[in-house]
C-alpha positions as CSV (number, residue, x, y, z in Angstrom):
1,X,31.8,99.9,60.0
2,X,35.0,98.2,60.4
3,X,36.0,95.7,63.1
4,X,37.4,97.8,65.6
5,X,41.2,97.6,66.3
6,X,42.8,97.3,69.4
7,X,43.7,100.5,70.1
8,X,40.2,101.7,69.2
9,X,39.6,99.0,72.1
10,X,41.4,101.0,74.6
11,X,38.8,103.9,73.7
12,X,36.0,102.3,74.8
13,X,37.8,101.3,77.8
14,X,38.6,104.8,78.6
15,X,35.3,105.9,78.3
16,X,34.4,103.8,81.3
17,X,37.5,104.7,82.7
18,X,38.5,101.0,82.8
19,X,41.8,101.0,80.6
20,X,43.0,98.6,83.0
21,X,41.0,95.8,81.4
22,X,42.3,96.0,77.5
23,X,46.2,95.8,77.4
24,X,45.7,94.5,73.6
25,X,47.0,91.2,73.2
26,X,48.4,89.5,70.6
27,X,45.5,88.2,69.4
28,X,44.0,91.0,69.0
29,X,46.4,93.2,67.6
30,X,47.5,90.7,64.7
31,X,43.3,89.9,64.2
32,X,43.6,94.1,63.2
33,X,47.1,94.5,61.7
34,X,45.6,96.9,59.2
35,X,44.2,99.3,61.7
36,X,46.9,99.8,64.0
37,X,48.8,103.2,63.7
38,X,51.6,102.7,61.4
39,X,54.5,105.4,61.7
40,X,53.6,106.6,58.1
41,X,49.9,107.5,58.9
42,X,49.2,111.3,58.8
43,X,48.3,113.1,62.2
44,X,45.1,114.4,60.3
45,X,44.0,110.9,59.0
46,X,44.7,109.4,63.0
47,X,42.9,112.3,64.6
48,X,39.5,111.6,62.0
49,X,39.5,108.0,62.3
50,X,40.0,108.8,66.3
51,X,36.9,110.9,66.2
52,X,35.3,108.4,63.9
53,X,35.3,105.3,66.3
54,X,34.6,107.7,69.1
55,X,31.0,109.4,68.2
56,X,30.2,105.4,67.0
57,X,31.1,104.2,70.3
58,X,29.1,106.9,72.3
59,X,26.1,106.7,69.7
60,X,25.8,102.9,70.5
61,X,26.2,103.5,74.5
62,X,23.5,106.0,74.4
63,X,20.9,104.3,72.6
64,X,22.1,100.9,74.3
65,X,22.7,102.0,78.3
66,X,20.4,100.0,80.8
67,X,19.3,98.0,78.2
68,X,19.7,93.9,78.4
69,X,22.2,92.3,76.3
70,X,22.3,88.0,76.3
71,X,25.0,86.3,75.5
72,X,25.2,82.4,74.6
73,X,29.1,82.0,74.7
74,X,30.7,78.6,73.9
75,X,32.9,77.2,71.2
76,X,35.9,78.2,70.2
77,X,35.9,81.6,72.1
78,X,35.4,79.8,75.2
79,X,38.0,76.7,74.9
80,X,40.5,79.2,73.7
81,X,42.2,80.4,76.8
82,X,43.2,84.2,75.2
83,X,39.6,84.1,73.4
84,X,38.0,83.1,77.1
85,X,40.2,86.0,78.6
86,X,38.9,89.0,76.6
87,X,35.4,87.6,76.3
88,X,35.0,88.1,79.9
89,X,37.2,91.8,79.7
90,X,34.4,92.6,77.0
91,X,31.6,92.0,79.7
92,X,32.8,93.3,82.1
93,X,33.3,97.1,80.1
94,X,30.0,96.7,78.7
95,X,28.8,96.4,82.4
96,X,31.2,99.6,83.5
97,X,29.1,101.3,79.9
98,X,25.6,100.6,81.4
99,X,25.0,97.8,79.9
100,X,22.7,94.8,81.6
101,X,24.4,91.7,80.4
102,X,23.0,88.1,80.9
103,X,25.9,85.2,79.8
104,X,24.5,81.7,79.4
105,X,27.1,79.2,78.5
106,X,27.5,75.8,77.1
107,X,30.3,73.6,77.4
108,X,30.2,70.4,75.2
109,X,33.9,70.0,74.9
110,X,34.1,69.9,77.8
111,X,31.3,67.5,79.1
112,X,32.9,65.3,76.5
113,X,35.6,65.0,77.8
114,X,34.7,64.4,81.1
115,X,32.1,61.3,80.0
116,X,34.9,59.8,78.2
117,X,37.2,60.3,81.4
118,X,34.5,58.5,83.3
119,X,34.0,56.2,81.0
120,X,29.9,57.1,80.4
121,X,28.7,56.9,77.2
122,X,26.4,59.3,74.8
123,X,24.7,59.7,71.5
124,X,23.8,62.5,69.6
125,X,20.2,62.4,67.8
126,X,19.4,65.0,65.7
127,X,22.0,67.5,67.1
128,X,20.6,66.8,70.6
129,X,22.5,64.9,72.8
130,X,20.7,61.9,74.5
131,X,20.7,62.7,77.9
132,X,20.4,59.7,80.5
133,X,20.5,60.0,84.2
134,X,24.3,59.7,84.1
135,X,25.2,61.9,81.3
136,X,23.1,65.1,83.1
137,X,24.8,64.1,86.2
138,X,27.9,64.4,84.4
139,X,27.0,68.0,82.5
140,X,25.7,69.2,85.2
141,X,28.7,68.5,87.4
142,X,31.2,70.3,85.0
143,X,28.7,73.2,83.4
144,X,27.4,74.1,87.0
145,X,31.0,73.3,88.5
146,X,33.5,74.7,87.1
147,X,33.1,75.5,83.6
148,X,30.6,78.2,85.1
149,X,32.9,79.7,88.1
150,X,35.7,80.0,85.3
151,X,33.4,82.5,83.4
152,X,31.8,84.2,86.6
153,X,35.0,84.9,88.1
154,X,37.1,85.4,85.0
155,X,34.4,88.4,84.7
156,X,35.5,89.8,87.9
157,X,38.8,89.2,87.5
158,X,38.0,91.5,84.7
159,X,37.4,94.1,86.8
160,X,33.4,93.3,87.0
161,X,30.6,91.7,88.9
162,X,29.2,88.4,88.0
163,X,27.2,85.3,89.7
164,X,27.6,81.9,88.7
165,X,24.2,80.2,88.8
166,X,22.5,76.7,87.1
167,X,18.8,76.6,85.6
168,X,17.9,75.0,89.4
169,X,18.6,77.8,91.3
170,X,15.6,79.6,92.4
171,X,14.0,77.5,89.8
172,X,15.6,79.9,87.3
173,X,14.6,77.2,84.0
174,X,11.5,75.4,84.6
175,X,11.4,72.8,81.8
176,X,9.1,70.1,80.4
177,X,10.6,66.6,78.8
178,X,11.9,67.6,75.0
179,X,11.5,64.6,72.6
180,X,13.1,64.4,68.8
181,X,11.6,64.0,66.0
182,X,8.2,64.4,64.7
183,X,5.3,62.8,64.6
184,X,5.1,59.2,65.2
185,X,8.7,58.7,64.7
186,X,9.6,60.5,68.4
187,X,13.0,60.2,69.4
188,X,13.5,59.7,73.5
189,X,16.0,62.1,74.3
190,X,16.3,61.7,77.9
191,X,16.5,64.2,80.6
192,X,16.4,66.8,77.5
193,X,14.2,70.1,78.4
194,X,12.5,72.3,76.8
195,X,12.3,75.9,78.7
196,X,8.8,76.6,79.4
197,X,9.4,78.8,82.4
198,X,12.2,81.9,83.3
199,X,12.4,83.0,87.1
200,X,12.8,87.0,85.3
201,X,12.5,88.2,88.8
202,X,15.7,86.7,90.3
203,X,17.7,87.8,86.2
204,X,16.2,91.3,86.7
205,X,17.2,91.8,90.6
206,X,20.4,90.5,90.0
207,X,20.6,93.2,87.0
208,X,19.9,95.7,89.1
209,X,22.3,94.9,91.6
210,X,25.4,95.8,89.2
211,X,25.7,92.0,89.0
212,X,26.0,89.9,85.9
213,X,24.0,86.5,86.0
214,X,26.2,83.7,84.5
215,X,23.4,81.0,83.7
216,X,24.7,77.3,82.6
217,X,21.7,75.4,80.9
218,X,20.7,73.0,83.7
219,X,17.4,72.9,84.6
220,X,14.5,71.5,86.5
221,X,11.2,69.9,85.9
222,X,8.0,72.8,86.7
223,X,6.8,73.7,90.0
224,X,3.9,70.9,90.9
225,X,4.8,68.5,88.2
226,X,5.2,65.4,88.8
227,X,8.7,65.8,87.4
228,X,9.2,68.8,89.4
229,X,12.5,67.4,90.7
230,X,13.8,65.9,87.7
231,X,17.4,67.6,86.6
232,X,17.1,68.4,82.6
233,X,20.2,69.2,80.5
234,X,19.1,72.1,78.1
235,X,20.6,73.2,74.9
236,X,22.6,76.5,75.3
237,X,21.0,78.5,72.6
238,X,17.6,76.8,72.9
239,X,18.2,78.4,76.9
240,X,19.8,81.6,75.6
241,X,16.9,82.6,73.2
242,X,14.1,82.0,75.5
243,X,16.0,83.9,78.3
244,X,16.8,86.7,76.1
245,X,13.1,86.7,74.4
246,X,11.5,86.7,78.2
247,X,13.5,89.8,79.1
248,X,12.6,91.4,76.3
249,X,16.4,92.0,75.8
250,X,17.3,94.4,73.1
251,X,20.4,92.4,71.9
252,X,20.6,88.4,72.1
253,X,24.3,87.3,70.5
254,X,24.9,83.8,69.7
255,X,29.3,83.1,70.1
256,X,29.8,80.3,67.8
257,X,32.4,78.8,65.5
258,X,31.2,79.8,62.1
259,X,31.6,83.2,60.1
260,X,27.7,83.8,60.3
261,X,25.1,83.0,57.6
262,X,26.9,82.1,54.2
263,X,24.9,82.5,50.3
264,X,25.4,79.8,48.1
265,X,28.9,81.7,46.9
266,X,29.8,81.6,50.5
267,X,29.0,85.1,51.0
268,X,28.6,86.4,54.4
269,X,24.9,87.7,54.6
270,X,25.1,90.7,57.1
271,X,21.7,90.9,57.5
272,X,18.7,89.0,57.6
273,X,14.8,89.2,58.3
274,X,13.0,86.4,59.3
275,X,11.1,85.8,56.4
276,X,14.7,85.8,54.4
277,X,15.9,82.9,56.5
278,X,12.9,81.2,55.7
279,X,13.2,81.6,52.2
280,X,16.4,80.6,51.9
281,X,16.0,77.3,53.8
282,X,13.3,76.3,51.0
283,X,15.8,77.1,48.5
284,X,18.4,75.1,50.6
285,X,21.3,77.9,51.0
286,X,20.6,77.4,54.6
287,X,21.0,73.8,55.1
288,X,22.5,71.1,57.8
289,X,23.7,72.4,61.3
290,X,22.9,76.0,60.0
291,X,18.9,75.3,60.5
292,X,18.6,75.0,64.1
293,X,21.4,78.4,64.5
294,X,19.3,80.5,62.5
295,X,15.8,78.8,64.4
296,X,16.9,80.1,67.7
297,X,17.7,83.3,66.5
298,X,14.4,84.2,64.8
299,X,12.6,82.2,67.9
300,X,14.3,84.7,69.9
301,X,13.2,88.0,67.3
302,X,9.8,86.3,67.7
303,X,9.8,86.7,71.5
304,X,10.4,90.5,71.2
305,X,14.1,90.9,70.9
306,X,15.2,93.9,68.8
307,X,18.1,91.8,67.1
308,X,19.5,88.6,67.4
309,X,23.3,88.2,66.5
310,X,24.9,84.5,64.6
311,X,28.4,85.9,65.6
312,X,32.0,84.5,64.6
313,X,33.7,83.9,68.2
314,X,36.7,83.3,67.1
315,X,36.9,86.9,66.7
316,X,38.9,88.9,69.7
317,X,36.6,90.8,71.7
318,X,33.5,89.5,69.1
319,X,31.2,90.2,71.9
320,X,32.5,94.3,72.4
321,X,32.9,95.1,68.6
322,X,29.5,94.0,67.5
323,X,27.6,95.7,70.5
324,X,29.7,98.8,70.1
325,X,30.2,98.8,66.2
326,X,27.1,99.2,64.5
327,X,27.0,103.0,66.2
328,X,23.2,104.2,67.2
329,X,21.5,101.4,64.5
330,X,23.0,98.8,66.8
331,X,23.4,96.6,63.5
332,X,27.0,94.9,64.3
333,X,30.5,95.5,62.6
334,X,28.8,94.3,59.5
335,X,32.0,91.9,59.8
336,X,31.4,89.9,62.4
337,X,28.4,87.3,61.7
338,X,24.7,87.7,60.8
339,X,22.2,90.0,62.4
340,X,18.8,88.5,62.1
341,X,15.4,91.3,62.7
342,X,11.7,90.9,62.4
């Protein structure tokens, strides 16, 4: 299945009778230049591929409606302002289709910037970011402030219904101190947590409400722990897959800045299985920054979610094509990044 163009988008927007939300943008139209209706396309080939993206589009509503769909959405697709705008269109149509969507967001540009604006330094060990008292006062000031109310009411804005919450909230993300490393050679992170408890109760009542919980990775030590009060900065896809994996959610897509999983030739691999992905770390195609991207995803798999998603979002309206394109199988575009299943 092709990436859907825009005018394709407009379908599924009429479905839900939410047109409104997808006047195609350049962005997206130039993304699909070779799908859009050219004046020396047939009537009969317009009308099939019409039909086509249509029976697709209502085969992956019916065998996706009231199901829960997670989202971690960051990079690109959210410090791109157009990327930002349909992103949050896309949720809020997938809400109007039936979907249950949960969005939980990172936010390291922007925390960077903000540290270096206040002049508070930070580290990176391992790909984790050493947290100290005053860099999680920091991220949580900007991914609990106002990077999350951009996204909660960019989705209403959208036309749908969304809550801006942190990890701390209700005790949403009850965490325990993460350390680096292995071993004897621990790294001290910091404040870093590691999710060991979801409030599902407060998710799913929200859910039911019509309302889309937008969750930025800021959590809190357990209930009676000493460290109970303790604020913990949580990686965003470390947060997204054991959110998605408590739910049970039937999708969990990862937004990121890459095409998916590459082959040695640089090869998109569409699909994966957990045992492929660990074969192909020992054989060192999957190597680097790739490791932990393709962890949380089978972590997530693990949990019990049908399918977890390494999607490029620097795609216009990513998030709506590979929900919506893979049809009934619920596979993706086959375009858009890697699917990863038991």
């Amino acid at each position: 299945m092709k990436l859907f163009s825009a005018s394709t988008i407009l379908l599924a927007a009429s479905i839900c009778g939410t047109s409104h939300a997808f006047a195609p943008s350049i962005a997206s139209t130039s993304l699909h230049h070779k799908s859009a209706i050219s004046t020396s396309s047939s009537p009969t080939s317009l009308s099939s591929s019409f039909a086509e993206n249509a029976i697709t589009i209502a085969s992956a509503i019916s065998s996706l409606k009231g199901q829960t769909v997670v989202v971690k959405y960051g990079g690109n697709a959210m410090t791109t302002p157009e990327l930002a705008s349909l992103f949050c269109q896309d949720v809020a149509t997938l809400q109007k289709l039936g979907l249950r969507i949960v969005v939980v967001h990172g936010g390291g540009p922007m925390i960077n910037a903000m540290l270096e604006k206040v002049g508070v330094e930070s580290r990176f060990e391992g790909g984790m970011r050493v947290s100290t008292e005053e860099v999680v006062d920091v991220a949580a000031m900007v991914l609990s402030g106002t990077v999350n109310k951009n996204i909660s009411s960019g989705i209403s804005q959208a036309g749908g219904r969304a809550l801006g919450l942190s990890g701390r909230d209700d005790a949403l993300l009850q965490c325990e101190k993460l350390w680096g490393g292995s071993g004897d050679d621990k790294i001290d992170l910091g404040n870093v947590g590691q999710v060991k408890v979801v409030n599902t109760d407060l998710i799913n009542q929200l859910l039911d409400a019509g309302i889309s919980p937008v969750i930025a990775p800021i959590g809190m030590g357990c209930k009676g722990q000493e460290d109970e009060s303790v604020v913990y900065n949580i990686n965003a896809d470390v947060a997204a897959g054991r959110i998605a994996g408590e739910l049970k959610a039937a999708r969990v897509l990862f937004l990121t800045d890459i095409a998916g999983v590459l082959d040695k030739e640089m090869k998109l691999l569409k699909s994966l299985s957990c045992d492929d992905i660990d074969n192909l770390i020992g054989d060192e195609t999957i190597t680097g920054g790739m490791i932990p991207k393709v962890t949380y995803a089978t972590d997530a798999v693990k949990l019990g979610v049908q399918g977890a998603f390494i999607t490029d979002g620097r795609v216009p309206h990513a998030l709506l094509n590979e929900i919506l394109a893979g049809g009934e199988d619920g596979l993706g575009s086959g375009e858009g990044g890697t699917v990863v299943t038991l």
